[in-house]
C-alpha positions in Angstrom: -36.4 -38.3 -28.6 -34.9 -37.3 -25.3 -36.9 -36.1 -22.8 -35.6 -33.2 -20.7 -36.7 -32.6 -17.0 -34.9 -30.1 -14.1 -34.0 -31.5 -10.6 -35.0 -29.9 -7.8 -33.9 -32.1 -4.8 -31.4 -35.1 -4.0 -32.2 -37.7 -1.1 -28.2 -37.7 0.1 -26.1 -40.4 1.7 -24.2 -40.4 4.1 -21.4 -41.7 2.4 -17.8 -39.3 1.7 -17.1 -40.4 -1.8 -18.1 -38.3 -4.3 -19.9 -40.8 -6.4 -21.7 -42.2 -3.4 -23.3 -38.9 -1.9 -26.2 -39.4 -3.7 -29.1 -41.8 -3.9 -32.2 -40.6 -5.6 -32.7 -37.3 -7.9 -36.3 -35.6 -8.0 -38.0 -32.7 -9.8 -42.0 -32.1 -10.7 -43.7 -32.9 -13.3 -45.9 -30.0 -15.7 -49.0 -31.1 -13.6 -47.6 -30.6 -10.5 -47.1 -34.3 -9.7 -43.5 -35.1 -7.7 -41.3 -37.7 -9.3 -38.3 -39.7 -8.1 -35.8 -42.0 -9.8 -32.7 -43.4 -8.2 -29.1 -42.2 -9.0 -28.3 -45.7 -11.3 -31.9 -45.3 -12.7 -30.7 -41.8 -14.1 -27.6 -42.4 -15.2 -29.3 -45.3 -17.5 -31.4 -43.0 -18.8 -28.8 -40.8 -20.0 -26.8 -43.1 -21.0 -29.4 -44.7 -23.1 -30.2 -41.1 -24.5 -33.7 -41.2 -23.1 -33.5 -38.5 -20.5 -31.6 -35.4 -19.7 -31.3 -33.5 -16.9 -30.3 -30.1 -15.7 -30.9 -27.7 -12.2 -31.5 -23.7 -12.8 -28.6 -22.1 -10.3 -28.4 -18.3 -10.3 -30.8 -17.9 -13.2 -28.9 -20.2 -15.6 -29.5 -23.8 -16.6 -26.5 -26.0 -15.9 -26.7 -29.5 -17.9 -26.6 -32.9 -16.0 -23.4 -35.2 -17.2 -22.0 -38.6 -16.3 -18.9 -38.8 -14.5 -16.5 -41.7 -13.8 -14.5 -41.7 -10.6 -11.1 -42.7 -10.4 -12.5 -45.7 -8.9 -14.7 -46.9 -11.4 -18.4 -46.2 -10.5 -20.3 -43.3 -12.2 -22.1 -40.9 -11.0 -24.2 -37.8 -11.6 -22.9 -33.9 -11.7 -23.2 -30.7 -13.3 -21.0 -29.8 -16.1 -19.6 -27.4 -14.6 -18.2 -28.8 -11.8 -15.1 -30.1 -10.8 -14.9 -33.5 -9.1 -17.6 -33.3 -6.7 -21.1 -32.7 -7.4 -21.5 -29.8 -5.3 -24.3 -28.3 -7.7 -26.6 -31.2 -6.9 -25.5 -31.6 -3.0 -26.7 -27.8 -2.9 -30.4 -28.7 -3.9 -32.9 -29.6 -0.7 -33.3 -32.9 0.2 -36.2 -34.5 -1.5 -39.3 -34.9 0.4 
C-alpha cells in the first residue's frame, strides 16, 4: 500500500535547470515530527509505488508526478505544471 504524505518545504539549489532546482522535499509527520528525504530518494519511492506526494495550494490538493527532462534526468513537479516545477519552488525552504 502506498503511503501518502503533503510537502511543505524544498531545500533549493542553486542550479537553473529545472530538474536540478531541487535537492531535498520535507513535510511533518501526524505527531508533529519533521521529515526530510532527498529529491532521488522520492522519486524512488514513487516510482516503486511506495510513496505519494502532493502540496495543498489555494485550498486544493495538487498530486506530485515524475517528470523526465529533455535531457534525461527526472525530477519532481506538480501535475499541473508545465515544465518547471514552480509549485514546489513556491513552498519555503525547509528548515
Amino acid at each position: 500500500m502506498t503511503s501518502r504524505y503533503q510537502i511543505c518545504c524544498v531545500t533549493q539549489s542553486d542550479r537553473l535547470n529545472h530538474h536540478e532546482r531541487i535537492r531535498t522535499i520535507g513535510g511533518i509527520n501526524a505527531d508533529g515530527s519533521r521529515w526530510t528525504i532527498s529529491h532521488r530518494d522520492a522519486i524512488e519511492g514513487i516510482e516503486a509505488g511506495q510513496w505519494s506526494f502532493f502540496i495543498a495550494h489555494a485550498g486544493r490538493q495538487s498530486e506530485i508526478v515524475v517528470a523526465v527532462s529533455k535531457y534525461g534526468p527526472k525530477y519532481l513537479k506538480a501535475a499541473e505544471d508545465k515544465l518547471h516545477p514552480a509549485s514546489l519552488l513556491g513552498l519555503p525552504d525547509c528548515v
